[in-house]
Structures are given as C-alpha cells and as structure tokens.
N, C-alpha and C positions, 0 to 999 in steps of 0.2 A: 438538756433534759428533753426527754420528747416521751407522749403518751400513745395510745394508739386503740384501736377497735379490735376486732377479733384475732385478728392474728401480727403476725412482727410488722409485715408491708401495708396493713390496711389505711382506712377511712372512717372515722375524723381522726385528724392528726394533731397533736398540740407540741410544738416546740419552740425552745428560745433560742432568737440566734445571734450575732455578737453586739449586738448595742444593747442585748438584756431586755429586748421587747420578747413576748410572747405570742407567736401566732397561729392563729386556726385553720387547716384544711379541712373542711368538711365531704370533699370527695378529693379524687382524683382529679389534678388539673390537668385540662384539656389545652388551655390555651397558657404559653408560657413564654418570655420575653425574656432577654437576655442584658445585664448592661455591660457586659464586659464577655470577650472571645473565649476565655476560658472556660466561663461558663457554659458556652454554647458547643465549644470542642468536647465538653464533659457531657453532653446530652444527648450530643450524634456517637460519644462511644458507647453509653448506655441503649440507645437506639431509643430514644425519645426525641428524635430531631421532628417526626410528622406533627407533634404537638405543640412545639416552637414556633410563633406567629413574629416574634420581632430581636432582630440581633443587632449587633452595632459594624460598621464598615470593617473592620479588619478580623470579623468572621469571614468575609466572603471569601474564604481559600477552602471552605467546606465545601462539600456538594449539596446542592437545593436551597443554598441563602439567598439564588437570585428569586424566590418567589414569597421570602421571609420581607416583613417589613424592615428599612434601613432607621435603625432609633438613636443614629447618632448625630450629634450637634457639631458646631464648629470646634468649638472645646467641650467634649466630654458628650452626654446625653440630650436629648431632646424631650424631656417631662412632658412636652404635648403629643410627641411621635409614641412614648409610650401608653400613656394613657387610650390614642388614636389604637393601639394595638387589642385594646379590651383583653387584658389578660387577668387569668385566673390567678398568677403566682408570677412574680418581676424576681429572678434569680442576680443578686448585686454583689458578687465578690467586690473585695478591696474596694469597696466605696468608701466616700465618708461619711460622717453620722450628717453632715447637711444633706448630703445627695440621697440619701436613705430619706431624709426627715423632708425634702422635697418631696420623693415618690408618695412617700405614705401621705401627706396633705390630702393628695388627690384621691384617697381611701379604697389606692388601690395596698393587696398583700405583699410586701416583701419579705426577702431572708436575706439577710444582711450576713453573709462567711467571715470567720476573721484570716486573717492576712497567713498566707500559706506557703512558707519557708523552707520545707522540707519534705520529702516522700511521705512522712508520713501525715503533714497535714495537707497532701495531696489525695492522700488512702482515705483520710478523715470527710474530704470535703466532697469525693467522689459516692460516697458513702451516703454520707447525709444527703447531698443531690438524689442518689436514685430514692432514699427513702422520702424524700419529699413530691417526690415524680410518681412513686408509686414502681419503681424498677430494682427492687434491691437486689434480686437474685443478679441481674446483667451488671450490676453496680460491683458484686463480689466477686463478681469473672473478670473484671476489666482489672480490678486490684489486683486479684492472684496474676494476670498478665506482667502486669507493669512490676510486682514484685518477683516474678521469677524473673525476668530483664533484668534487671537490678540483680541480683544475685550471681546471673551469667555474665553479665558486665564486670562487675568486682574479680568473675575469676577470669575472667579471660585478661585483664592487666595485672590480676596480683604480683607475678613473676616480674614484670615490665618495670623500670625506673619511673619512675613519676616523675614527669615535666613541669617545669614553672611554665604558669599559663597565664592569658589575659586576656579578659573579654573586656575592650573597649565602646561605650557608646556613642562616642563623641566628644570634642568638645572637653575632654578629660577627664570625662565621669566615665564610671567605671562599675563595673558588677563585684562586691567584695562579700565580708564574712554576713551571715545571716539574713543569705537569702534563698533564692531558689536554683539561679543561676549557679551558687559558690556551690551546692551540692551538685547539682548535674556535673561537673567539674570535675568534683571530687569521686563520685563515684567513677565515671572515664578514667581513672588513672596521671589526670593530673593534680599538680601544687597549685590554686588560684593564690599568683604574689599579691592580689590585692586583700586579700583579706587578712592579713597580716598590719595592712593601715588603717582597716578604717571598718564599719558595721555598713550595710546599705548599698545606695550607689553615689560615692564620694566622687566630687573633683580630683583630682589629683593632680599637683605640677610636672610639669616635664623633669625637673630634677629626679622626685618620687619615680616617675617610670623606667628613670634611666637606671635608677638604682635596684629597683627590683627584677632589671634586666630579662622578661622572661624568653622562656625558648621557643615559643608557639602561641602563634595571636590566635584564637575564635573570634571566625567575622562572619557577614548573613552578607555578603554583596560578594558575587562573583570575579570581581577584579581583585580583588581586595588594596585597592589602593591607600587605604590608612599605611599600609606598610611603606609606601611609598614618601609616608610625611613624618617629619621629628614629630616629636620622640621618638616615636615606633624604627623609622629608619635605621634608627642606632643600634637598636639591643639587641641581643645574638636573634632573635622570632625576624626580624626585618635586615638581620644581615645575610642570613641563611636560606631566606623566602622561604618561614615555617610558619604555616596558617592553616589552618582547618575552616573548610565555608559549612556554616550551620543553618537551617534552615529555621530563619524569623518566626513564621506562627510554630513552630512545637519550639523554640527554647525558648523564646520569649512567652510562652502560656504556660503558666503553672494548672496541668492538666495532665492525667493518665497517659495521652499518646505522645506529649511533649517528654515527658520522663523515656518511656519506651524509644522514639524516635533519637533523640539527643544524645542519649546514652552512648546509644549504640554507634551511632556517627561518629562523637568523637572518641571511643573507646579503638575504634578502627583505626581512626586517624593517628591517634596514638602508637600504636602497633608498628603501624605502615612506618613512620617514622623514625622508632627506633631499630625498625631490622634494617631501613637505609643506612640510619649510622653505625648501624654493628659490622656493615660489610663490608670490613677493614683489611686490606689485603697483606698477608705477607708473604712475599717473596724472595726467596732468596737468589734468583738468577735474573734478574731484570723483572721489567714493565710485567712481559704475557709470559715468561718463564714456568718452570716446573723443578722443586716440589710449590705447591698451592696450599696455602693455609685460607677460608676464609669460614664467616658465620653465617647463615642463610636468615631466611626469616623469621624462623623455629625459632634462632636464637642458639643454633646446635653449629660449633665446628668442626669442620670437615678439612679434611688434606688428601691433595689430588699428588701423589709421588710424580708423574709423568703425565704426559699428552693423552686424555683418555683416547682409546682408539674402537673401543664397543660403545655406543651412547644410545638411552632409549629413553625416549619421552612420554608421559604418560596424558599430556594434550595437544592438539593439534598443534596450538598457536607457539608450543615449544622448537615444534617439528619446523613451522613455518620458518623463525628465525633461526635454525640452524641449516635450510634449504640457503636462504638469503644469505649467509655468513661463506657460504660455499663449503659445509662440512659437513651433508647429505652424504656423504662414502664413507663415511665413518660412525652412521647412524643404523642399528642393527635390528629396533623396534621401536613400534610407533602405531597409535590407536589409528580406530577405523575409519574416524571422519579426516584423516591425515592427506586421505587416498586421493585428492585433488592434487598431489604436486609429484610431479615428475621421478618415477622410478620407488615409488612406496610398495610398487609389486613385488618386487624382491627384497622387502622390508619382513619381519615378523610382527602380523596384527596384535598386541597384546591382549586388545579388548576383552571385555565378557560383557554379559545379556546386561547388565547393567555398572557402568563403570570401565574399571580396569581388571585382568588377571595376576593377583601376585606372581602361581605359578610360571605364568606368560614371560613377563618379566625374567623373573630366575632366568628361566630356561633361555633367554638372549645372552645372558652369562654378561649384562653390563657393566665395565669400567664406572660408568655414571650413570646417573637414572636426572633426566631432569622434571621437573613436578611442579612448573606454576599451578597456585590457587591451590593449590590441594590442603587442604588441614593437617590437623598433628596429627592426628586420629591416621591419617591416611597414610602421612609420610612416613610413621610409627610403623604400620602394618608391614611397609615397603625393606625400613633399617631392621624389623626384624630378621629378616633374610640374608643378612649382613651385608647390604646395598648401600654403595654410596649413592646416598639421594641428596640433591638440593634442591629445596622449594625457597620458589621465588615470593617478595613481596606482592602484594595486590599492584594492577597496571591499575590506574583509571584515567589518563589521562597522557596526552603524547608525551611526558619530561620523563613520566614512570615508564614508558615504553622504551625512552631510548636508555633507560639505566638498566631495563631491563638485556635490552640487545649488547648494551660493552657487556652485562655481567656476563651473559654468554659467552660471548667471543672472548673474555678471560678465561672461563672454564673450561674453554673447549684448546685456547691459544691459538685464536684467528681475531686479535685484536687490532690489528690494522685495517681489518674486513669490517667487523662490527662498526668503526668511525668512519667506515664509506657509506657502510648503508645507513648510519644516523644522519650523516650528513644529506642525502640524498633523501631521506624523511623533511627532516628540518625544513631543507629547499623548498619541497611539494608543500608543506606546510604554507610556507611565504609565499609561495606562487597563488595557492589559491586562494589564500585571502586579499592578496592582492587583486588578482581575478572577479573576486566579488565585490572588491568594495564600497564602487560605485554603484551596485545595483539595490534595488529593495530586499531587505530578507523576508523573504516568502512565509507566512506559518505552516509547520511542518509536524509531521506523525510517522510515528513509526510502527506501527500495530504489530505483536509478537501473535496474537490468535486468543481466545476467548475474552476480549475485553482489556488483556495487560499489552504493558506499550514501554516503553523504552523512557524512561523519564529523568529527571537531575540524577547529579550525582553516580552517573554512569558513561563509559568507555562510549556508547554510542550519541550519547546527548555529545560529548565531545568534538566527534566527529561531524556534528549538525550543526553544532556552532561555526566550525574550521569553513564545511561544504559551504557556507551562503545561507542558511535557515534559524528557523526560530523554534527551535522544541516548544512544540505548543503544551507539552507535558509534562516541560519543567518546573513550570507554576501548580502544577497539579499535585505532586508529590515527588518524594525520590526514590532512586530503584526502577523497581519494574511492578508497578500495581495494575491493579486491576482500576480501571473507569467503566463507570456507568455509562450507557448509549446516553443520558442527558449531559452527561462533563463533556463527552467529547461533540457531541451536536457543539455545544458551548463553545467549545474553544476553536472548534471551525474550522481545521487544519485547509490549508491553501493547496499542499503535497503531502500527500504519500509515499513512504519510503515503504520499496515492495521485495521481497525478495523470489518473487516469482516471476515469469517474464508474464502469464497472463493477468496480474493483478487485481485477481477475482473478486478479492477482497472488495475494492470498491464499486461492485456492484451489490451487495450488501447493507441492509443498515445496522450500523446507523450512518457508515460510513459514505454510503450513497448520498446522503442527503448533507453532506457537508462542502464545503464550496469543495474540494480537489473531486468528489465522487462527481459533484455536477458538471465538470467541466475536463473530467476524466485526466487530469493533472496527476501524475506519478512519476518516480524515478526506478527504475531497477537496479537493485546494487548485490552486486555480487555476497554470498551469502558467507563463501569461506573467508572475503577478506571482510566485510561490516562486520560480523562478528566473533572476530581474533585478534583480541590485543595483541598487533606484532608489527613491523615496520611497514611490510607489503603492505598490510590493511590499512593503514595511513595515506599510505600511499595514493594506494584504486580506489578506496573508498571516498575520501575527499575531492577526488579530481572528477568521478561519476557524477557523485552528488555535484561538483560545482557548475558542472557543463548541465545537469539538470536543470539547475535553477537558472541558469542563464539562457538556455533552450525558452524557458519557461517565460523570461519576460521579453524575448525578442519578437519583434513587432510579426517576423516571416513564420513565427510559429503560431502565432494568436487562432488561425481555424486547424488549428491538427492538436492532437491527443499530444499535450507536451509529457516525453516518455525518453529518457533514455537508459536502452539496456545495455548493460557492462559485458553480458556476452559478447556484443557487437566490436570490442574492441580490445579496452584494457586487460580484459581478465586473459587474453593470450600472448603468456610473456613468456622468457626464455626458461621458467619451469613449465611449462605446458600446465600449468592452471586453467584450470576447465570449470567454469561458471556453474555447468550446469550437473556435475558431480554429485550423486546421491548421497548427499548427509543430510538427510531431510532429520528435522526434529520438529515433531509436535507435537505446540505446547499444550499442553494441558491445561481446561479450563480449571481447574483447583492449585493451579502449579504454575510460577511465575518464572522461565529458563534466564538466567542471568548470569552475568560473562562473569569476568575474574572479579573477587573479592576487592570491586576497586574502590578505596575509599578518599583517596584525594584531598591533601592536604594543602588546599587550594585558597585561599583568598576573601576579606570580606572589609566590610568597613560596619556595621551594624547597620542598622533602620531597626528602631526600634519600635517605635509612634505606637499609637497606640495601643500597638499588640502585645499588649503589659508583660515588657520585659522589666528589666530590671526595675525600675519602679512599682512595676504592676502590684505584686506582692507589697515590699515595702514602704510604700507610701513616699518616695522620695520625688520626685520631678526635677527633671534636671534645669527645668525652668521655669520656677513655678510661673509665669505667665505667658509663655508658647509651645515649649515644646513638651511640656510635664504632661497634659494628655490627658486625655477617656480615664475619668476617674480613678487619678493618680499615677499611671503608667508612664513608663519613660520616657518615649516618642522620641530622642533623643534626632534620628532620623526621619525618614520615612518610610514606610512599609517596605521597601527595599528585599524581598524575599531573598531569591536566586541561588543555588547552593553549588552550581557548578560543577567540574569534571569529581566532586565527592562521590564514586561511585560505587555507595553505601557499601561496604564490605558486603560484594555481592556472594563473593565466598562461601558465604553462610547464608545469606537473605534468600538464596538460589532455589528457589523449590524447582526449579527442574521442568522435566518436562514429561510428554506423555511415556510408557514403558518402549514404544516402537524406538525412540528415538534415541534409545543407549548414548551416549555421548555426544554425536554432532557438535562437533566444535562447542556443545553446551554442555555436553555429558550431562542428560539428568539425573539427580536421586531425589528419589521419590521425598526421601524426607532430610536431605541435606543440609541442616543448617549448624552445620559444626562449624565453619571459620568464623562466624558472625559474633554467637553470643558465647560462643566457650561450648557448644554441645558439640559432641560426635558421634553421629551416627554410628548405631552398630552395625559392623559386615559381618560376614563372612570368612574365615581363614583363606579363603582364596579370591576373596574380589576383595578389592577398593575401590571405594566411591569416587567416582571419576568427578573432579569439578566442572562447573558449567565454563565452557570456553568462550561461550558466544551470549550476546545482548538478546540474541531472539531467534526466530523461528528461520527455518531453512528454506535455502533459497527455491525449492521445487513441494513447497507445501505450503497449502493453503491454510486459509486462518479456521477453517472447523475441521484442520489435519487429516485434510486428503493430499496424499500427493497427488501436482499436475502433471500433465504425459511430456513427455520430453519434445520441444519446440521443433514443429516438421513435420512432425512424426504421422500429422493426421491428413497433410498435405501428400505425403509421400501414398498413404493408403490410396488416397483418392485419384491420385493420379495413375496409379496400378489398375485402383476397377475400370476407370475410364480406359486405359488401353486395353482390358481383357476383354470390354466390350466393343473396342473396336477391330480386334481382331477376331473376333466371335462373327461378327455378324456378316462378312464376306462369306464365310465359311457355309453359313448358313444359304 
C-alpha cells in the first residue's frame, strides 16, 4: 500500500513494507544507505547513486563506492556504521525482522523488501525503490530494459536443447527451485538439476550430484577448478570441461542489471556450446575427405560435394586463418581490413560503406562463403543467394580458436595444415607463459578510445592473461564498457596496450595520470593480429605483449620509456604482414567495437559471500555461523568475482564503431546487436552487417579517432627541407 502527495512520484510518501510496518517519507531522501549490494546496484541503475551515503563491502564493484561509507560488519551490518551515515532512508532487502528491528531502535526509517525470487519481484522491488527515492520514471526504463532482455534471451535459446545445469556454492550447497538463481537459469536456456531436490540452497551429497549428472557447471572463478574435484569431476559438465564463468556481483544480486547481464552470459554460453556439439562430421571418404556433411553454428546443415576451390570470407580473421592453412590461392574474396596479408591485391574486396556487399559476394561466384560472428540475420541474407555459407561459433578464447582453425582446415581439406598451426599456437601459448612466470604481472589497460576498454569475458582480456598481465578491467565489468576517468584513475593500469606506435593516448587524461602515463610505460601490439580471433594473433600478440612486460621489469630498462613495437619485428613474417596497414577503426564514443561474439564457456568455482547469491534472496546460509553472511546471503565463498575468457557474445554486445571505420577487423554496425540477444538488425538487400572482427580500435588511430601519420614519415620531410636548404644556399 503506498499513498502519496500530488502526483504518482511525489512527497509525503506513506507505505508498508514486509514486516507490515508503515513508513513515512516526508520528502525526497537525500541521504540513503544501503544494507545489502543489491540494493545499492538497484540505485546506481536508477541513477540515485549521488544520494547514497553508505553501502556494504561487496557493493564496491560499483563506480564511486570508494567515497560511500563502508556499513559493513564482520558478519553482516554495522548498526553503528549505519546510524554514523545519518541517513534519511536505510534501504534492507532480505533482512531479518531482528536486523530491521535493530535498525529501527536507533529511530532511524527503514523499508524492509520481501525476499525476491523471480523477475518479477525484481520488476516489483525496482519499482518500489525508485518510488521511494523519488525516480519512478528511471525505475520504469530500467524494467522495460531488463524485460525486453528477458524476452530476447528466451528467443534466442527457444530453438536450442536445454542443458542440465548446476550452479555450485560450495561445500554442496547448491542454487535449486525457488529462487533467483533457478530463474536466471531458466530463462538462459537451461534445466537447473537442482531444483528438482530441494526449494533454496540445499546441501546436496555427492551421490545426489552424481545422479543428477549435469552437462554444464556455472561458476564465478576463472579457473573453475570445482570441476576439477568429485563430484563435479565425474559428471558429463566435468568430464567434458563444460562451465560457463559468470560474473559474482550481477548473479549473485537479485537486481535489474544482474537479470540483464546473467541472462545474456549464460544464454551465449549456451549457444556456443551446443553449435560445438552439433559439428558432427560426416564423412564418407576419410578424416578431410569430400562429400562433407556438417552443422555450423546456425544450427543449418551444409554439404560441401568436393574441395571448394572459389572461398570468400566475409571477416578478416577468416581470411587470416585460411592465409596460415596455406589456402590463400584458392581464396577469390575478402573484406577490406583483410588487405594486411600477402597478395589480397588480387583478391575481390567485397566490402561496402558499412559491412559487407551481398552483390560483392555473388559476383566471386563462391564454392563457400566463410562467415565467423556473423548472425542469422546476416548469414540469412548471404543463403538467400543460394550460398553455401558457414558461420562459425563465437572464438573467445585460444581452445575456441584452435576448434575454430581444424574447422577450417576441414572445410577447406588442408587438415593436416590446420594441426601444424594449432600446434605451433598451443607451443607459443606454453612458451610464454612460461616466459612469464617468474615475473610480477604488471596491471594492464587496454583502451579502445572514448572511455571503453577491453574487459572480461573477452578474446583480448585472454590474450593479457596468456602475455604476463592483469586486465585491470576485468574487475570492472565484462565486454567492452565504457569507464569513467575515476574507475580508471582507480584501477591505475601499470601498461598500456597501444595500438599506435606513437601512443598518444597517454598523454591524455585521465590516462596521463595513471602510473603507466607517468612513467610512459606501453606496449605496441600489432592491430591486425590483437584484434583477430585467429592462430597468427595468438601467436604475435602474446609473444609482443610478453617481451613487453619483461622489457618492462628489467632492471637495464628502468630509465627508458618501457615500449615495445611489434612493427619492429614480429609482425614481418613470411605473409608480409604489415603492422602498420590501414584498417584504422574508430571507435565511437557511443559505440563500443567488439571482436567475435565470444562467449566462453570457461570455468568457476563460485564466491558467493556476501554478495547475496544464493541465499541472498532466500534466507538460507549455508553456514548459519560463518559463511551465511550480510544479512542472510550465501558467502558460501569469497567475493571471488573473475569471469574469464566469457567474451560476452560480443556478437551482438558489439556496437561497433565510428562510420569511417566500415569493418577493420571490427566491422562496425552502428546498431549491431543481433547475435547477442536474439535482434537483427535491419539491412539493406545488398549489405550485410559485417561483425566486429576485433577487441578494439586500429593500430594507426588514436583514442579521439584521428589517425596517426605513418612512422617516418615526418622524419623523411625534414630531412628533405634540410638538404633543399643546403643545396640552396651555395647557390645563392
């Protein structure tokens, strides 16, 4: 029940909230305290976070909690930290009536939420928050958000089998029927086996888990080494190393962006999954033989009669690993940003002003079209034209790159090629982790240009693990968001990953004033291979970055600008790969350019702690005396975020980049978010929407998307005027 003043949003406010108390707002609260993260995630989506004066410890993955007061306790709240906050309104999901009937002693206002199990008492609670705040209108936007997610979610897996799933806490407890987690689950496209046992977050014995055998663990830890331990080792999820890494503060918070983010995570993960198992080959003449029967990602079978001998790629990094396979002669079209590798001159550009050209295409008269990341929408427009197309699954990580390169070298029948150059991937891989492993990992950034950056859950955060560093952006979000100049002041990146050789960028702020800007600490990495999911770029890219960071801590480099540029060496292999290659793209400060739809079905063990997962909602604790938590919440762990090579079906997440930059290994579209949530863009009858090839911005453009002058170049001028005026002046 709630009353209200002149209008729906207004002041005085009268409402009851779940312990059946009646409370009073007489204005707008100014000062507002949080006892639980969900809370607080639900106030920065409403954009009421400047009015929030006190949050609890495992909010602080927001931006601006470091200037909120910290009101949490050893276990649970600090009643005197809150009070100390002077708050107008103490906002207490999932509390209990003690902790409520604590706060209130102290005559301060609370609003006690009841326990929020599902979307819609997520919709419910988001609701009543902004109306208590005073933000309903922003409160109704953030809902319509989070319910058309939800709607695109359900259809992007309706088609899909539904996997038996299992989100683990710990310890045997487990996320089952009637909560928040079993829906996030559910709507993704999976079966949660646990809620079939039990309501809550039950124990469960190792017997139980064996039996409910699922196919796909969700975990919040990057390694995901639960898989690694019985039960889990046993069941087809841990025999198969099928894990999905989900990021701790949105699934464990029952909150608007936890729905939206989750959803979409494992909805991809899902996906990615089943077009791996669907691409079941049949043969009838051997291993690499012809005819070819297989399913692509689509989920669409295709049959190759003979060795195609026309093949055109509709993104670079297809082009790449068919250069590397050695079947570049038999490749008849290939977009624009392709043009760095050896003999693409005598290729057919298909490209157009934005994307790709169907007619383009046609007119190569292709045997096969190959199409990573592309959407249906896209690959649709292409089998219109009666094209054999096959679109590959999301890369997001080197195990999906090397399935990607045998797939190739099967389709093409250069399969003994394709296991030379995984194997020689794989190698580089061990080499430089080995390379690095006695050194410190440096904190590292990877700046795309207006603020967005290369973050979890992406081909490039991969690559920065592999190289020797620490994405300092992987804590920050996944994908490729946008940071505020204070997140990243904050996170204080050590290096810079540049794809420019003058890296202008940090001389800029905010990036100037972060320890790599102050001590002019960067790496140069090649642009076409950092951002192309393909074996090359594994390759050059980890081995730059690794000699970077090594550069970086030896003692003979300490007064010189620690800097190495990949022109200088690697990027001149026997394709005449040319670093400094015009496929500049830039990104657009409204538009976040994002490589292949990689979503990464990677690894976790939970942390749950206080950042009310499974408990959170339903009041369970998995120990009621240590690790049960901040006002009932699981903890079952510890805040363990990390979400790993999950590189959010960038596919769709990909807003692309500025209009200059037509494809560049990123191909932008303006409004491309068809692989992600089930949309598709509409084209044109004669373009398709080219997907984003690459993590980020081009290697000869700066972060406010100017491009830099080609390295020399200004050297060469000046050396000119200097002898025109030294043969001038005899004369004279």
């Amino acid at each position: 029940m709630q009353t209200a003043g002149n209008n729906t949003c207004g002041f005085p406010l009268n409402v009851t909230d779940a312990t059946g108390t009646e409370i009073t707002l007489d204005e707008r609260p100014d000062r507002i305290t949080t006892t639980n993260p969900s809370a607080a995630q639900t106030l920065w989506e409403i954009g009421a976070q400047d009015r929030v004066v006190g949050v609890t410890e495992f909010a602080g993955y927001l931006s601006g909690t470091d200037s909120k007061t910290n009101v949490s306790a050893e276990f649970g709240v600090s009643v005197e930290k809150v009070v100390a906050t002077d708050p107008d309104l103490v906002l207490a999901p999932n509390a209990s009536a003690d902790q409520v009937a604590d706060l209130r002693a102290q005559n301060l206002t609370v609003y006690h939420f009841p326990a929020a199990t599902d979307i819609d008492d997520i919709a419910a609670k988001t609701e009543r928050t902004g109306r208590l705040v005073g933000n309903c209108e922003t409160a109704a936007e953030v809902n319509t958000e989070m319910n058309q997610t939800v709607e695109d979610v359900e259809s992007q897996t309706a088609e899909l089998d539904r996997l038996d799933a299992l989100y683990p806490l710990g310890g045997g407890f487990v996320a089952a029927d009637n909560t928040f987690i079993n829906e996030i689950m559910k709507i993704a496209g999976t079966t949660n086996v646990a809620a079939s046992e039990a309501d809550g977050y039950p124990q469960l014995s190792d017997e139980v888990i064996l039996k409910t055998d699922p196919e796909i663990i969700l975990v919040t830890d990057t390694e995901g080494a639960i898989l690694d331990r019985e039960p889990y080792a046993s069941t087809t999820a841990g025999a198969e190393d099928n894990y999905v890494v989900m990021n701790t503060n949105y699934l464990n918070q029952p909150a608007p962006r936890s729905v939206i983010e989750s959803t979409k995570t494992l909805a991809a993960a899902v996906e990615d999954l089943q077009a791996n198992k669907t691409e079941e080959t049949v043969n009838s003449s051997g291993t690499c033989g012809f005819p070819l029967t297989v399913t692509d990602a689509t989920g669409t079978e295709i049959t190759i009669n003979e060795q195609p001998d026309r093949i055109t790629t509709t993104n670079p990094s297809a082009a790449q690993t068919l250069w590397e396979l050695g079947a570049q002669d038999r490749v008849v079209g290939v977009t624009e940003f392709a043009g760095y590798l050896n003999g693409t001159a005598s290729k057919t550009n298909v490209s157009a002003e934005f994307g790709v050209s169907v007619e383009k295409v046609v007119a190569t008269n292709p045997d096969l079209v190959l199409a990573p990341n592309a959407s249906a929408g896209q690959v649709a427009d292409l089998r219109a034209q009666n094209l054999t197309v096959y679109h590959f699954p999301a890369a997001t990580d080197v195990g999906d790159i090397a399935a990607k390169t045998e797939r190739t070298g099967r389709l093409v029948g250069n399969c003994e090629t394709a296991a030379e150059v995984n194997t020689e991937m794989n190698q580089t891989v061990e080499n430089v982790e080995n390379q690095t492993a006695e050194l410190d990992r440096p904190d590292a950034l990877y700046p795309l240009g207006g603020g967005y950056v290369a973050a979890d859950n992406t081909f490039i955060n991969e690559i920065m693990q592999i190289g020797g560093t620490t994405n300092v952006a992987a804590s920050e979000a996944d994908g490729y968001p946008q940071l505020s100049d204070e997140v990243i002041l904050q996170t204080n990146p050590e290096l810079i990953v540049v794809t420019d050789s003058e890296a202008s960028i940090l001389e800029r702020q905010p990036y100037a004033s972060t320890n790599a800007g102050e001590n002019g600490n960067y790496v140069v990495l090649n642009n076409n291979y950092l951002n192309q999911p393909a074996p090359r770029s594994v390759i050059e890219s980890t081995k730059t970055l690794a000699n970077g960071v090594e550069e970086l801590q030896s003692e003979d480099a300490k007064d010189d600008r620690s800097r190495t540029d990949e022109s200088s060496g690697s990027s001149s292999d026997d394709d005449g790969r040319n670093e400094e290659d015009e496929q500049d793209e830039v990104v657009d400060a409204n538009k976040t350019a994002v490589d292949t739809n990689e979503t990464a079905v990677d690894t976790n063990e939970t942390a749950v702690d206080e950042n009310e997962t499974a408990v959170d909602e339903n009041e369970t604790a998995v120990d009621t005396n240590e690790t049960a938590v901040d006002t009932n919440e699981t903890a079952v762990d510890t805040n363990e975020t990390a979400v790993d090579e999950n590189e959010t079906v960038v596919n769709g997440n990909q807003t692309a980049t500025d209009t200059s930059s037509k494809e560049s290994t990123t191909s932008a579209e303006p409004n491309d978010t068809s692989n992600q949530e089930g949309n598709e863009t509409e084209t044109s009858n004669d373009v398709v929407n080219q997907e984003t090839e690459q993590d980020g911005g081009p290697s000869n453009t700066t972060d406010d998307g100017t491009e830099s002058e080609v390295p020399g170049f200004g050297i060469v001028v000046t050396v000119l005027v200097i002898l025109g005026f030294a043969y001038l002046s005899p004369q004279r």
